[in-house]
Residue, then its C-alpha position, 0 to 999 in steps of 0.5 A: x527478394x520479392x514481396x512474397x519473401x517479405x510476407x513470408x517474414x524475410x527481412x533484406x540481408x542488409x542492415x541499411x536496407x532495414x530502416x525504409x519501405x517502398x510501396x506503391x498504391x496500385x498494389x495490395x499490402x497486408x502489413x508494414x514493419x514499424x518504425x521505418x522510412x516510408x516511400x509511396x509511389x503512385x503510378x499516376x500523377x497524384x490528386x489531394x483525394x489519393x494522397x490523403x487517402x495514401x497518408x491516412x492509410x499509412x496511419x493506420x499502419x504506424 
């Protein structure tokens, strides 16, 4: 299942793969589903700026 799956309103099939997310910083997303785990992944070290920037995007999401 890729993104496109997801977008399109796809969920994964199983239960315990429902309750996280994993995204990474060097690709766009439109939405996150609420009330789940959220893993971020940068493909670079992280500097304080990225991060907040990271978090605060992750805000505004939940």
């Amino acid at each position: 299942m890729g993104a496109e799956s997801y977008r399109a309103g796809s969920d994964f099939r199983v239960g315990a793969c429902r309750t996280s997310v994993g995204i990474s910083t060097d690709e766009p997303l439109r939405e996150i589903p609420r009330g789940r785990r959220i893993y971020i992944f940068h493909p670079r070290s992280w500097t304080t700026n990225e991060l907040r920037a990271a978090l605060q995007e992750v805000k505004r999401w939940q």
